[in-house]
mmCIF file of the N, C-alpha and C atoms, coordinates in Angstrom:
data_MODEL
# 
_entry.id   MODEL 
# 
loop_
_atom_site.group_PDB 
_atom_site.id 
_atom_site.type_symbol 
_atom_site.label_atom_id 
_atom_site.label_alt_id 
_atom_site.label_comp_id 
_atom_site.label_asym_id 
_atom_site.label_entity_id 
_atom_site.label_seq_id 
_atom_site.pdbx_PDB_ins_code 
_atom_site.Cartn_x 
_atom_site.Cartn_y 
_atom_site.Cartn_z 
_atom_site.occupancy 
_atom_site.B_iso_or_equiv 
_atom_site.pdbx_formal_charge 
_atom_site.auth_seq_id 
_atom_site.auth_comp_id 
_atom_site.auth_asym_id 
_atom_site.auth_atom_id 
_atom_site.pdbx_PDB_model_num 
ATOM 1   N N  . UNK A 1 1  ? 0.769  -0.198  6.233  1.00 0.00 ? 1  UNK A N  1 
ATOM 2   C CA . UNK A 1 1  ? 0.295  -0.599  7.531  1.00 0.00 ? 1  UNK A CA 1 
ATOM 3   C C  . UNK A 1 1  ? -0.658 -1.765  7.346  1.00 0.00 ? 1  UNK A C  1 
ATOM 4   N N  . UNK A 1 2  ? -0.048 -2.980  7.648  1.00 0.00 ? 2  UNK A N  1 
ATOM 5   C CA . UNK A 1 2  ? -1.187 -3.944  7.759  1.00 0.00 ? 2  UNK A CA 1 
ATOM 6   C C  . UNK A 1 2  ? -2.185 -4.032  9.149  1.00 0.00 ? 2  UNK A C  1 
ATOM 7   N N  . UNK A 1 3  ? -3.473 -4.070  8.868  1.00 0.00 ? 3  UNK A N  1 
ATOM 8   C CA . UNK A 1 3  ? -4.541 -4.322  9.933  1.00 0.00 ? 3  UNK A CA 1 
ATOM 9   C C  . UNK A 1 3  ? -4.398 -6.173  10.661 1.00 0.00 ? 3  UNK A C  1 
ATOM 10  N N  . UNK A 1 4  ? -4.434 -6.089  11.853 1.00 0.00 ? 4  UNK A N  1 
ATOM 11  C CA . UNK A 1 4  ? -4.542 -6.700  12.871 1.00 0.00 ? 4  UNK A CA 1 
ATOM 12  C C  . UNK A 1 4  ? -5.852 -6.565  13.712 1.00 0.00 ? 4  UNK A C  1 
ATOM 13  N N  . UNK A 1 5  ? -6.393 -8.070  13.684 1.00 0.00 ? 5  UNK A N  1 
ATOM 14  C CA . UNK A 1 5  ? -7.474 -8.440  14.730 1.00 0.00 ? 5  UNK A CA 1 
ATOM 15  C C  . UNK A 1 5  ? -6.639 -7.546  16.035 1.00 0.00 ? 5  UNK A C  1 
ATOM 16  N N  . UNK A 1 6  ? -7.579 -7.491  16.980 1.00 0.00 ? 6  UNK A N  1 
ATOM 17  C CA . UNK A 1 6  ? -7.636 -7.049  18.533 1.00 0.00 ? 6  UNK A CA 1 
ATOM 18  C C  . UNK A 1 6  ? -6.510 -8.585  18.805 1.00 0.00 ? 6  UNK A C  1 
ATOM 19  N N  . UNK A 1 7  ? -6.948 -9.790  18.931 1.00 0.00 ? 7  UNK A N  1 
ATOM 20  C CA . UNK A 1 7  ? -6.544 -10.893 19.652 1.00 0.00 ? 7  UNK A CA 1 
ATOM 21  C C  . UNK A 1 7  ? -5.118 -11.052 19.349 1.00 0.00 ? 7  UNK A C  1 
ATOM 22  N N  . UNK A 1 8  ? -4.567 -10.793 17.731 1.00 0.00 ? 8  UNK A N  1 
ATOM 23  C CA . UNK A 1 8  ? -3.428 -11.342 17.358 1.00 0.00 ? 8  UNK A CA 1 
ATOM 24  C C  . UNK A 1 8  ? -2.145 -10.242 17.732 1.00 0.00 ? 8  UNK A C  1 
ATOM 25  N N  . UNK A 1 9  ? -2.664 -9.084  18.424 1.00 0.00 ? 9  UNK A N  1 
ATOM 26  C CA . UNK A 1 9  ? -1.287 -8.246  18.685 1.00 0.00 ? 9  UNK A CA 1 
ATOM 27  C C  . UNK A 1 9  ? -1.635 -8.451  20.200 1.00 0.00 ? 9  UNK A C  1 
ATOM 28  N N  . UNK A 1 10 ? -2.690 -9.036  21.096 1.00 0.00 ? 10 UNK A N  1 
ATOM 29  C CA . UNK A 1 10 ? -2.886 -9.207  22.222 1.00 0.00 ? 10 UNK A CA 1 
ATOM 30  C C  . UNK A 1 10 ? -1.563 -9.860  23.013 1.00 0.00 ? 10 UNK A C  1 
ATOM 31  N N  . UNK A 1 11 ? -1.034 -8.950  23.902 1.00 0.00 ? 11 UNK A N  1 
ATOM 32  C CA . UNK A 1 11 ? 0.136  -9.243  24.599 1.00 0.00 ? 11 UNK A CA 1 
ATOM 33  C C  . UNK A 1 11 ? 1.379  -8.915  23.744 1.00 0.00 ? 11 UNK A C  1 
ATOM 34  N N  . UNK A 1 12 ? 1.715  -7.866  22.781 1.00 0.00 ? 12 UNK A N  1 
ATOM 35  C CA . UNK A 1 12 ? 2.946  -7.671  22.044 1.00 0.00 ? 12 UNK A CA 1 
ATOM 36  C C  . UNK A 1 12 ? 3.307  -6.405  22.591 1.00 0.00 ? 12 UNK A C  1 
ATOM 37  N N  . UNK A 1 13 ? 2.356  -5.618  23.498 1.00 0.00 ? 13 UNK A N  1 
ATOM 38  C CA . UNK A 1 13 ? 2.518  -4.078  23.816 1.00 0.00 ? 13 UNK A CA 1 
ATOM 39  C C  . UNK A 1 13 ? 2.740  -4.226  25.529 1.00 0.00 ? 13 UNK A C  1 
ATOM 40  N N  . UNK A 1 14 ? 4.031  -4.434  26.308 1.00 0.00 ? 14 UNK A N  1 
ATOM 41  C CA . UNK A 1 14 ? 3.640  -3.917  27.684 1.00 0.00 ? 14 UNK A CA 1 
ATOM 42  C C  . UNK A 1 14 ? 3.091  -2.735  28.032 1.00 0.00 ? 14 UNK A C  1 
ATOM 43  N N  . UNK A 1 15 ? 2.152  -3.457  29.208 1.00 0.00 ? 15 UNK A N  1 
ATOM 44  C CA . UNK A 1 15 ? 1.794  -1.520  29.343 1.00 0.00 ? 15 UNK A CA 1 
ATOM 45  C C  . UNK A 1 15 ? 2.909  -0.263  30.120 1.00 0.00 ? 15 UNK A C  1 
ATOM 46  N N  . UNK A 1 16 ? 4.419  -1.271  30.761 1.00 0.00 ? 16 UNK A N  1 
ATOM 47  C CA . UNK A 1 16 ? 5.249  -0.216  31.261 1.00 0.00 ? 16 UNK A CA 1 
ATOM 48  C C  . UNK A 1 16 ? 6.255  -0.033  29.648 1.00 0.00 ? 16 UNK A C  1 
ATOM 49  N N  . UNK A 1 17 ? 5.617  -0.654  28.605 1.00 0.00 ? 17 UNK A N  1 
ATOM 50  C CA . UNK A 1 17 ? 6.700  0.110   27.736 1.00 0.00 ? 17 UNK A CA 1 
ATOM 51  C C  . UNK A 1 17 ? 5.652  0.975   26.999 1.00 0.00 ? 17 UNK A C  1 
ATOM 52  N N  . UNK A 1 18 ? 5.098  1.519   27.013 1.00 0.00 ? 18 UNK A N  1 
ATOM 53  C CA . UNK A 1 18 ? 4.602  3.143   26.402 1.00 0.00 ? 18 UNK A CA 1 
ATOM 54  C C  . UNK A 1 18 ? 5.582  3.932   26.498 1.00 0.00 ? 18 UNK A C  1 
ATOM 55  N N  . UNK A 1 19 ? 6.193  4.948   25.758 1.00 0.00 ? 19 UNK A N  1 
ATOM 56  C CA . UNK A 1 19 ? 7.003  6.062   26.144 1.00 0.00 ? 19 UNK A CA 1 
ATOM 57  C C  . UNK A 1 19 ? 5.926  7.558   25.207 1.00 0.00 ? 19 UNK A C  1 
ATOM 58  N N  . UNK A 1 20 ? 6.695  8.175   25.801 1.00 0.00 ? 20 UNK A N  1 
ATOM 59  C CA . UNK A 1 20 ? 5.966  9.766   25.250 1.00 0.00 ? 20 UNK A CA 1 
ATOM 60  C C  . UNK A 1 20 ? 7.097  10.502  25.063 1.00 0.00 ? 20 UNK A C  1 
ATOM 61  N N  . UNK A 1 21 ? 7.370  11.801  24.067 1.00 0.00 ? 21 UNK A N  1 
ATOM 62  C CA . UNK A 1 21 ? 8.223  12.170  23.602 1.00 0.00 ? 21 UNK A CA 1 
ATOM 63  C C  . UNK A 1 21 ? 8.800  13.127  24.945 1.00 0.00 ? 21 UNK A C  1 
ATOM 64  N N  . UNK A 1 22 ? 9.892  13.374  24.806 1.00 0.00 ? 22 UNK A N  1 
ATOM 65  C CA . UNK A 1 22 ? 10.382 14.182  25.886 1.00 0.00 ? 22 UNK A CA 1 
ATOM 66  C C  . UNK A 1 22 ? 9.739  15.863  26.178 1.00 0.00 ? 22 UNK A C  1 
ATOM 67  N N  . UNK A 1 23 ? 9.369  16.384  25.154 1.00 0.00 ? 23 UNK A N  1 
ATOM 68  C CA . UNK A 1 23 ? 8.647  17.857  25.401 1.00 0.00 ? 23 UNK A CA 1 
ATOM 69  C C  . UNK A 1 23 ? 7.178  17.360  25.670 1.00 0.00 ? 23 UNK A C  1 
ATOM 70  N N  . UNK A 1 24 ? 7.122  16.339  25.684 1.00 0.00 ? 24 UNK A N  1 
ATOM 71  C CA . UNK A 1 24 ? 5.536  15.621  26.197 1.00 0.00 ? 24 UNK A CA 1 
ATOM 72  C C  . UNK A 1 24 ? 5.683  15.809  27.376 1.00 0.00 ? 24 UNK A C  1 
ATOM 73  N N  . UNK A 1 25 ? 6.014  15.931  28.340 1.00 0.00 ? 25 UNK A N  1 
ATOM 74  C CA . UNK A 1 25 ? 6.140  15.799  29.946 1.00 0.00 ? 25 UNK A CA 1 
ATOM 75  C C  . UNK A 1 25 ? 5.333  14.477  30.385 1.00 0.00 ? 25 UNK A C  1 
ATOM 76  N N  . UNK A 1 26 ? 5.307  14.337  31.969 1.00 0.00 ? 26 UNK A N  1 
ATOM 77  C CA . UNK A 1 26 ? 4.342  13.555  32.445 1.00 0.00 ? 26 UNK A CA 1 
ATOM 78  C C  . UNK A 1 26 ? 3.288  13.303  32.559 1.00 0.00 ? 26 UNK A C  1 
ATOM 79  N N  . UNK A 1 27 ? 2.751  14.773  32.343 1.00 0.00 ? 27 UNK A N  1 
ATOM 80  C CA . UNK A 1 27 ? 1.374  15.180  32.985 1.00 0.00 ? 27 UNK A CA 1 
ATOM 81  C C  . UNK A 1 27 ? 0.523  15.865  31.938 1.00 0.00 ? 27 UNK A C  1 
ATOM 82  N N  . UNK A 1 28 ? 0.853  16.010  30.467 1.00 0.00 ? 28 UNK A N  1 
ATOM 83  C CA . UNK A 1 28 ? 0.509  16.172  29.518 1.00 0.00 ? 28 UNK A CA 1 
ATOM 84  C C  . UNK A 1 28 ? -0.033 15.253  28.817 1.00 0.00 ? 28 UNK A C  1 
ATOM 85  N N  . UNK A 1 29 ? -1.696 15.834  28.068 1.00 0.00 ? 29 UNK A N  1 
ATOM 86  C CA . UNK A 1 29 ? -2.192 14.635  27.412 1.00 0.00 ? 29 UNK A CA 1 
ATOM 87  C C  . UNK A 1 29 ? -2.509 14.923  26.129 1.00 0.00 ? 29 UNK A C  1 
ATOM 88  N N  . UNK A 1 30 ? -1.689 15.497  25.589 1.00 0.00 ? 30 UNK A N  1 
ATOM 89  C CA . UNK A 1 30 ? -2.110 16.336  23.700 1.00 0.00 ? 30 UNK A CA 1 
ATOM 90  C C  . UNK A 1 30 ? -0.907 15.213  23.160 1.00 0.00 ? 30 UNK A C  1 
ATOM 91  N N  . UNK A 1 31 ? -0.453 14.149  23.409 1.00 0.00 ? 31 UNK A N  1 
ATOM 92  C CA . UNK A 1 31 ? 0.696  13.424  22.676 1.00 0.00 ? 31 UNK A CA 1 
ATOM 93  C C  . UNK A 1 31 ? 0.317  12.345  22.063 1.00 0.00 ? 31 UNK A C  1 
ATOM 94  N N  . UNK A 1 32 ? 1.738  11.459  21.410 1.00 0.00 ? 32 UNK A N  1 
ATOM 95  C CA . UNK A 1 32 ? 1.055  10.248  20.933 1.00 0.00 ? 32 UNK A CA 1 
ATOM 96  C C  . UNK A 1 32 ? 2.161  9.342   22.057 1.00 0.00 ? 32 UNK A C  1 
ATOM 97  N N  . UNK A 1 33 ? 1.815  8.413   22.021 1.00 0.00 ? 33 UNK A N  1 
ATOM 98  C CA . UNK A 1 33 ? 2.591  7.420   23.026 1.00 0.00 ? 33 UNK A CA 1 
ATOM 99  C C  . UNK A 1 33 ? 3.508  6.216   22.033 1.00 0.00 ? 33 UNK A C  1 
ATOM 100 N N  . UNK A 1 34 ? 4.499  5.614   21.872 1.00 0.00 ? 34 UNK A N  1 
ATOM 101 C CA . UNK A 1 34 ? 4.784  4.738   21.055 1.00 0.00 ? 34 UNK A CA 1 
ATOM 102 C C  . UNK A 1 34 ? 5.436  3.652   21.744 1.00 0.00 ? 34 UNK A C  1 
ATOM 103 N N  . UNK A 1 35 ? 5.102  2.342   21.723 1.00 0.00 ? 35 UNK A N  1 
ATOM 104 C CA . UNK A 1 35 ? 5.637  1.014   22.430 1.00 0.00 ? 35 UNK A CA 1 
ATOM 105 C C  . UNK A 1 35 ? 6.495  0.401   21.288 1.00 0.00 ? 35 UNK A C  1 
ATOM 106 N N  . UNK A 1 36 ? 7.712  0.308   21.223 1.00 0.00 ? 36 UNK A N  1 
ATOM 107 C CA . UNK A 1 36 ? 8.555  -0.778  20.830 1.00 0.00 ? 36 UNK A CA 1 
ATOM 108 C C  . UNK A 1 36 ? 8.491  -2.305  20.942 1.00 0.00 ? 36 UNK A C  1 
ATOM 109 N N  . UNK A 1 37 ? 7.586  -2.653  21.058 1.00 0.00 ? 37 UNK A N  1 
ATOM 110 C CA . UNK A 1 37 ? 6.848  -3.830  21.370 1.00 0.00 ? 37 UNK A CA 1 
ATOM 111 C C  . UNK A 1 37 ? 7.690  -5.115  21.064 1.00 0.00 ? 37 UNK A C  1 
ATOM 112 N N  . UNK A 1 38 ? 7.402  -6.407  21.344 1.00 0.00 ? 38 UNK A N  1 
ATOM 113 C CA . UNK A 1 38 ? 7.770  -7.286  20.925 1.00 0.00 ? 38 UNK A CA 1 
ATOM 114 C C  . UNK A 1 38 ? 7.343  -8.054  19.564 1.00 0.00 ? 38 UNK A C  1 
ATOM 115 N N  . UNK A 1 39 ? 7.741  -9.229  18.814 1.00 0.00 ? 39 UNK A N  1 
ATOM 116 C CA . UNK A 1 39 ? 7.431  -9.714  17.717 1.00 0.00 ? 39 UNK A CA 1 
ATOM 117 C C  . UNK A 1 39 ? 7.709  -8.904  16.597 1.00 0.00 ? 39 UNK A C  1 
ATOM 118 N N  . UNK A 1 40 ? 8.128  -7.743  16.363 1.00 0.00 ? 40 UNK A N  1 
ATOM 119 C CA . UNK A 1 40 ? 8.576  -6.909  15.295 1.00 0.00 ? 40 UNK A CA 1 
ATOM 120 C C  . UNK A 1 40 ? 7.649  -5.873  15.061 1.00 0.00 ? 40 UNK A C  1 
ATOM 121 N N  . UNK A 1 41 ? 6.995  -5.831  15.987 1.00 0.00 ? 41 UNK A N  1 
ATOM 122 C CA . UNK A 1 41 ? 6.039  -4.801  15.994 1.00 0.00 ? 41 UNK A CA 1 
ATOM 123 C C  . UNK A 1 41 ? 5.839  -3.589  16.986 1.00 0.00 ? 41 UNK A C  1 
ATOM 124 N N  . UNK A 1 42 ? 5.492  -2.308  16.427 1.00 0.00 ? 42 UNK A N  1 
ATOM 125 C CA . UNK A 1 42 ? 5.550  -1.037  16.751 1.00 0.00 ? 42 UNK A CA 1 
ATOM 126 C C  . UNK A 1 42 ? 4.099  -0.484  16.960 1.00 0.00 ? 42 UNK A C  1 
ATOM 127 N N  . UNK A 1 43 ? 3.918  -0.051  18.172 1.00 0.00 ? 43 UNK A N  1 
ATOM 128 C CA . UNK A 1 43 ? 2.150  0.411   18.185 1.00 0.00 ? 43 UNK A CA 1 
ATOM 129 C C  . UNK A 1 43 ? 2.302  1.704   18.365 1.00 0.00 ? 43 UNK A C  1 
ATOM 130 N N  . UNK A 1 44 ? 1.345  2.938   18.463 1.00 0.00 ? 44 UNK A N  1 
ATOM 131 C CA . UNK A 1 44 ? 1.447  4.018   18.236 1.00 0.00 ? 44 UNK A CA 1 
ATOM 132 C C  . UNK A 1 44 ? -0.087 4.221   18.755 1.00 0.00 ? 44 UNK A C  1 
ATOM 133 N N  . UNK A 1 45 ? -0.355 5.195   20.116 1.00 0.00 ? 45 UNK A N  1 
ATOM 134 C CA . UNK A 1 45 ? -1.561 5.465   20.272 1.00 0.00 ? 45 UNK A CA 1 
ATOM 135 C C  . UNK A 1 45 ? -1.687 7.013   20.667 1.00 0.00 ? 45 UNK A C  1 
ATOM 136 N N  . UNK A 1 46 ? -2.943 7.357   21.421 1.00 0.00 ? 46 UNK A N  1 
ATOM 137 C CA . UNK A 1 46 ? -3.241 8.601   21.736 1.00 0.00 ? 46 UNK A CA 1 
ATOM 138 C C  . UNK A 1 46 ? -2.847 8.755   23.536 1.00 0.00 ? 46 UNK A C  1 
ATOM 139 N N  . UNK A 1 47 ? -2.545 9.123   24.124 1.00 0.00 ? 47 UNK A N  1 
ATOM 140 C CA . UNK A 1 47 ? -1.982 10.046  25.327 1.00 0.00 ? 47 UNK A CA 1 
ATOM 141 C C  . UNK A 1 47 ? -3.220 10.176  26.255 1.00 0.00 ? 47 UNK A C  1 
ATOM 142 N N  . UNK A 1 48 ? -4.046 10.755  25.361 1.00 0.00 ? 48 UNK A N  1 
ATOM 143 C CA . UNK A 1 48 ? -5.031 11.321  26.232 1.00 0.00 ? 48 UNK A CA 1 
ATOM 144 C C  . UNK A 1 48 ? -6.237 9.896   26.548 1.00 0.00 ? 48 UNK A C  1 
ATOM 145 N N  . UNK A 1 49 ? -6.038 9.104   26.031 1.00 0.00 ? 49 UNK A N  1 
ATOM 146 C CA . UNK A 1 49 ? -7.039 8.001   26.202 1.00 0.00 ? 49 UNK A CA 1 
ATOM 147 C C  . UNK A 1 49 ? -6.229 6.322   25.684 1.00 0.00 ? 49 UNK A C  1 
ATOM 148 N N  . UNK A 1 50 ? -5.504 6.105   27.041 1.00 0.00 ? 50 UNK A N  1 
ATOM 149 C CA . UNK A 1 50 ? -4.928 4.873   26.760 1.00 0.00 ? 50 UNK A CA 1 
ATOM 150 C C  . UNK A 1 50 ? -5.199 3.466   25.875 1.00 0.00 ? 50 UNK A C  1 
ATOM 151 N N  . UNK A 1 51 ? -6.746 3.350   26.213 1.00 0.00 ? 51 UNK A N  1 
ATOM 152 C CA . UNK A 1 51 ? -7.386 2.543   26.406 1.00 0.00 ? 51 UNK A CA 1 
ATOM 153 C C  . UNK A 1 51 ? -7.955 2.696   24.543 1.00 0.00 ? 51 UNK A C  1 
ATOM 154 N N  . UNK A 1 52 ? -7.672 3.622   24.010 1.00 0.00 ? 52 UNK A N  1 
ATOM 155 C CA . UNK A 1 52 ? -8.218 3.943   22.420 1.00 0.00 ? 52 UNK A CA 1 
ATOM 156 C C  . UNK A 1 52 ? -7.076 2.760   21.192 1.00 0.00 ? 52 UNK A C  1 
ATOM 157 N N  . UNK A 1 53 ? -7.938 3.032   20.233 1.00 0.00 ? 53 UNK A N  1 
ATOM 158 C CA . UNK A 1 53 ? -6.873 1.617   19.380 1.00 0.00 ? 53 UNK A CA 1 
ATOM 159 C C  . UNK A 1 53 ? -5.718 2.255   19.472 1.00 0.00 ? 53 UNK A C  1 
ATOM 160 N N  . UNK A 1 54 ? -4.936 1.266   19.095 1.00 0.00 ? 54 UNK A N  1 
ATOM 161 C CA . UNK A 1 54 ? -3.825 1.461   18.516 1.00 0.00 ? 54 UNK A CA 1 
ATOM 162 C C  . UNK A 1 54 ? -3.241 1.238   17.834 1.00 0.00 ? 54 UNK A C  1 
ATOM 163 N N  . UNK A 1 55 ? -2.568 2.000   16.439 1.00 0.00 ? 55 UNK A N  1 
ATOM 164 C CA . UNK A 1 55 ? -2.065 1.585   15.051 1.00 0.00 ? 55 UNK A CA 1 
ATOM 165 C C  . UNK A 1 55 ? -0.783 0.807   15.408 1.00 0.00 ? 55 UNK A C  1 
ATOM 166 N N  . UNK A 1 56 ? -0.798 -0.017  14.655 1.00 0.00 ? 56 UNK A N  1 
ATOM 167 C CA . UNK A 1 56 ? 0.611  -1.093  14.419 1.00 0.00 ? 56 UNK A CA 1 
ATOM 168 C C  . UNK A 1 56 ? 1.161  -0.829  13.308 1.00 0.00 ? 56 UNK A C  1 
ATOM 169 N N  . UNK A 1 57 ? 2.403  -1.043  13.369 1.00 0.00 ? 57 UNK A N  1 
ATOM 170 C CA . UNK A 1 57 ? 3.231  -0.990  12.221 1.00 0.00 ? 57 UNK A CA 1 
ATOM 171 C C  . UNK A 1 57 ? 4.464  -1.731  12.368 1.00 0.00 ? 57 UNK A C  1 
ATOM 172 N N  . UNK A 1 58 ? 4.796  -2.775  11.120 1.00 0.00 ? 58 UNK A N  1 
ATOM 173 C CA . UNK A 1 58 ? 6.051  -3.827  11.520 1.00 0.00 ? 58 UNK A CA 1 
ATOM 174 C C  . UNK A 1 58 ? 7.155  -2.728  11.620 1.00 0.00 ? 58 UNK A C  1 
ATOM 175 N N  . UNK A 1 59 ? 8.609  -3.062  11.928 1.00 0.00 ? 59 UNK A N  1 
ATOM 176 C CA . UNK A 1 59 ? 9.608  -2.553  12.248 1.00 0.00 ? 59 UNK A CA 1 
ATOM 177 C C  . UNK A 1 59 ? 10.119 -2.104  10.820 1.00 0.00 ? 59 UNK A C  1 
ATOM 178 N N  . UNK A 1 60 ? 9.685  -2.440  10.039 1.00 0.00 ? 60 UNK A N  1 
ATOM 179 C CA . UNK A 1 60 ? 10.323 -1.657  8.709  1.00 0.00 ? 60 UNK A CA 1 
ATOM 180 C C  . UNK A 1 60 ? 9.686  -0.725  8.067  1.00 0.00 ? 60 UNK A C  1 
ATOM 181 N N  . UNK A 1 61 ? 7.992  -0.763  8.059  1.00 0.00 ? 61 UNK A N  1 
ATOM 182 C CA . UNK A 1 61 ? 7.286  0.292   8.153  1.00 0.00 ? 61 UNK A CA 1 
ATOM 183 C C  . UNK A 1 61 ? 7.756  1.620   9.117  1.00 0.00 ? 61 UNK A C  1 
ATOM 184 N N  . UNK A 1 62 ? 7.825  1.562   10.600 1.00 0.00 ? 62 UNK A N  1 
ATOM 185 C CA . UNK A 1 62 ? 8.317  2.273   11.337 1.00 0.00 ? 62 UNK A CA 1 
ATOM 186 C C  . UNK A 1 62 ? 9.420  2.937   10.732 1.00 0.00 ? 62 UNK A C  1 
ATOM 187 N N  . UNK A 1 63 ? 10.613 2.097   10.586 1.00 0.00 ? 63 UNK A N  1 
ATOM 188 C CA . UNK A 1 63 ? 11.992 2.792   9.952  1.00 0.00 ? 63 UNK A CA 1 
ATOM 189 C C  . UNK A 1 63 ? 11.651 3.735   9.228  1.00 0.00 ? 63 UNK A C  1 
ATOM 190 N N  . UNK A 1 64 ? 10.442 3.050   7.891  1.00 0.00 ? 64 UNK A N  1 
ATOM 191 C CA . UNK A 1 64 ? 10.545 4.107   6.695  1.00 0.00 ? 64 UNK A CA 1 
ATOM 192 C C  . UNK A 1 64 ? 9.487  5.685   7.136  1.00 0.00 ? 64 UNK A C  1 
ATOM 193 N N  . UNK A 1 65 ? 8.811  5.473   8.217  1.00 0.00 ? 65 UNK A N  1 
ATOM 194 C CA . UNK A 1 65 ? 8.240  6.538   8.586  1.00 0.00 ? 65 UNK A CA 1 
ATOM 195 C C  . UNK A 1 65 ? 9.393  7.414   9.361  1.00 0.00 ? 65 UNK A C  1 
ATOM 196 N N  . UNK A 1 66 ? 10.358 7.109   10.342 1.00 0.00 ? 66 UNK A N  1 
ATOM 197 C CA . UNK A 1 66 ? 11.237 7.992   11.031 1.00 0.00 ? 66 UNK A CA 1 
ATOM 198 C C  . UNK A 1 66 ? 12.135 8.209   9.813  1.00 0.00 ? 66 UNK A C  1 
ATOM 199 N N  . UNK A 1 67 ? 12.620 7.792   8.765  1.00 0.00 ? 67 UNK A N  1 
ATOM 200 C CA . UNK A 1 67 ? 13.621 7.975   7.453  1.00 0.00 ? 67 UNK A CA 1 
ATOM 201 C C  . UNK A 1 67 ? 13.022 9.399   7.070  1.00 0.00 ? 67 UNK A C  1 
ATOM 202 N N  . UNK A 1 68 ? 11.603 9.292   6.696  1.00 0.00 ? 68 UNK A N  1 
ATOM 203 C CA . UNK A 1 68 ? 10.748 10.549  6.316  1.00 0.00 ? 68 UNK A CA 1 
ATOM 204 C C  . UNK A 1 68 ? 10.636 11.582  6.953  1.00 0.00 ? 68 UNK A C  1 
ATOM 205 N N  . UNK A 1 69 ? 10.682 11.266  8.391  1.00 0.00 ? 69 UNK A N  1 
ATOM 206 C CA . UNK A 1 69 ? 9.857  12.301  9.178  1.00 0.00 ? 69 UNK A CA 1 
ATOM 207 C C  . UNK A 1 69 ? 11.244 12.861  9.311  1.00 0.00 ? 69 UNK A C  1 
ATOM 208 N N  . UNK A 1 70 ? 12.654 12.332  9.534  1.00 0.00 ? 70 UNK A N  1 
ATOM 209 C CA . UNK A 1 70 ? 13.845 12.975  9.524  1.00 0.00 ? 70 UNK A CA 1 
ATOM 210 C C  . UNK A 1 70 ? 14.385 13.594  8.126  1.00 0.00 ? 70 UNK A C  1 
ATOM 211 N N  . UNK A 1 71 ? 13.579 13.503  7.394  1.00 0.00 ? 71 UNK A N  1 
ATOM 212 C CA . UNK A 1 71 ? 14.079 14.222  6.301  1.00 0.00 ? 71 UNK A CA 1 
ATOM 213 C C  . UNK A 1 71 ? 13.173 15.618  5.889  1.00 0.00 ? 71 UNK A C  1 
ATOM 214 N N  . UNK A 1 72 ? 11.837 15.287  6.575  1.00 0.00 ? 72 UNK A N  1 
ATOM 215 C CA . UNK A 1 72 ? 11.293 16.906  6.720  1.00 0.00 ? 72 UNK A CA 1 
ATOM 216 C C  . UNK A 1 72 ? 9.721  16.443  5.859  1.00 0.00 ? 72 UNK A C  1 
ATOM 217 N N  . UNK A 1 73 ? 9.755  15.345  5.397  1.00 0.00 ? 73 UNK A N  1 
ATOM 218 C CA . UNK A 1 73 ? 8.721  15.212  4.200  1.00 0.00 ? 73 UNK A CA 1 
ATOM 219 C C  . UNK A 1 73 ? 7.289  15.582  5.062  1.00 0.00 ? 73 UNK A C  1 
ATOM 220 N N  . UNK A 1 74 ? 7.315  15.671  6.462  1.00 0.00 ? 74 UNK A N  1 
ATOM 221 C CA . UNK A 1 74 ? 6.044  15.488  6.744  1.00 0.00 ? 74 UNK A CA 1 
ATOM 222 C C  . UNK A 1 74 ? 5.571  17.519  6.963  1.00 0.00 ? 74 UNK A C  1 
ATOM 223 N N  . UNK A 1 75 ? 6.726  18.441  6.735  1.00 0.00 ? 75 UNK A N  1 
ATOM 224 C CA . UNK A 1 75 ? 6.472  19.498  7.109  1.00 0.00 ? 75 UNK A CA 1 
ATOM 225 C C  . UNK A 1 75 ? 5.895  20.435  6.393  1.00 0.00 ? 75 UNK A C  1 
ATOM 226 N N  . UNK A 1 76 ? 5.247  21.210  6.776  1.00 0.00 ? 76 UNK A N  1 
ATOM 227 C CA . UNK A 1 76 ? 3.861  21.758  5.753  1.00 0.00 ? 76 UNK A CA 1 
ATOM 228 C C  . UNK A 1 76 ? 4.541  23.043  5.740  1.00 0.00 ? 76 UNK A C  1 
ATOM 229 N N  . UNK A 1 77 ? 4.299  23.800  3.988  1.00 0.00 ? 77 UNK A N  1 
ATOM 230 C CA . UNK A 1 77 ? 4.796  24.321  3.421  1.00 0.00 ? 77 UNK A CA 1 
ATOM 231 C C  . UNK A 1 77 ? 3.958  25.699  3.762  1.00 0.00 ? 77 UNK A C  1 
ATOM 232 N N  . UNK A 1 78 ? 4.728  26.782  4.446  1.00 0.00 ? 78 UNK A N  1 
ATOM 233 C CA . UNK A 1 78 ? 4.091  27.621  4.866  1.00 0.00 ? 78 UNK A CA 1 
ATOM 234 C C  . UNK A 1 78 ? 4.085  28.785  4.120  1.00 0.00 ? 78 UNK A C  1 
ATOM 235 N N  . UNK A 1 79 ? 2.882  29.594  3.851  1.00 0.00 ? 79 UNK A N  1 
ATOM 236 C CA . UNK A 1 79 ? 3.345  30.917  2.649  1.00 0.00 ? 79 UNK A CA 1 
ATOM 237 C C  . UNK A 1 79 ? 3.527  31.805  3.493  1.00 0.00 ? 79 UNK A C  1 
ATOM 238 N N  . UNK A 1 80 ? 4.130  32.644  3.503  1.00 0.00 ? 80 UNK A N  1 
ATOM 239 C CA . UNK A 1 80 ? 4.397  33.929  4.055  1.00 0.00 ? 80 UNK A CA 1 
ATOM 240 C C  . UNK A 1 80 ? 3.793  35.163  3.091  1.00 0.00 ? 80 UNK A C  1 
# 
């Protein structure tokens, strides 16, 4: 994840492209929100407070995080 000034991702995020995951509902604020943004870049924030930073990540970063997260790497190993 490379860091970005405030100014230089300024205008890459519409604010009608936020989406929230589908078991997120409308009216729910425990989620993360993710914009497909323009310039090759992917932002990722909090639900409950729009207005809070938001992590960026170029489009190939992104890939390699959904590659992972579809393969299970992020799921915590539970003892019974």
């Amino acid at each position: 994840m490379r860091f970005y000034e405030t100014c230089d991702v300024d205008g890459a995020f519409a604010d009608q492209g936020w989406q929230r995951p589908r078991l997120c509902g409308p009216n729910s604020g425990s989620c993360v929100e993710v914009n497909l943004g323009n310039r090759g870049l992917v932002g990722v924030r909090d639900s409950k407070n729009p207005d809070s930073p938001v992590l960026v990540f170029d489009d190939e970063e992104w890939q390699r995080f959904l590659e992972a997260a579809n393969a299970g790497q992020f799921q915590r190993n539970h003892r019974e």
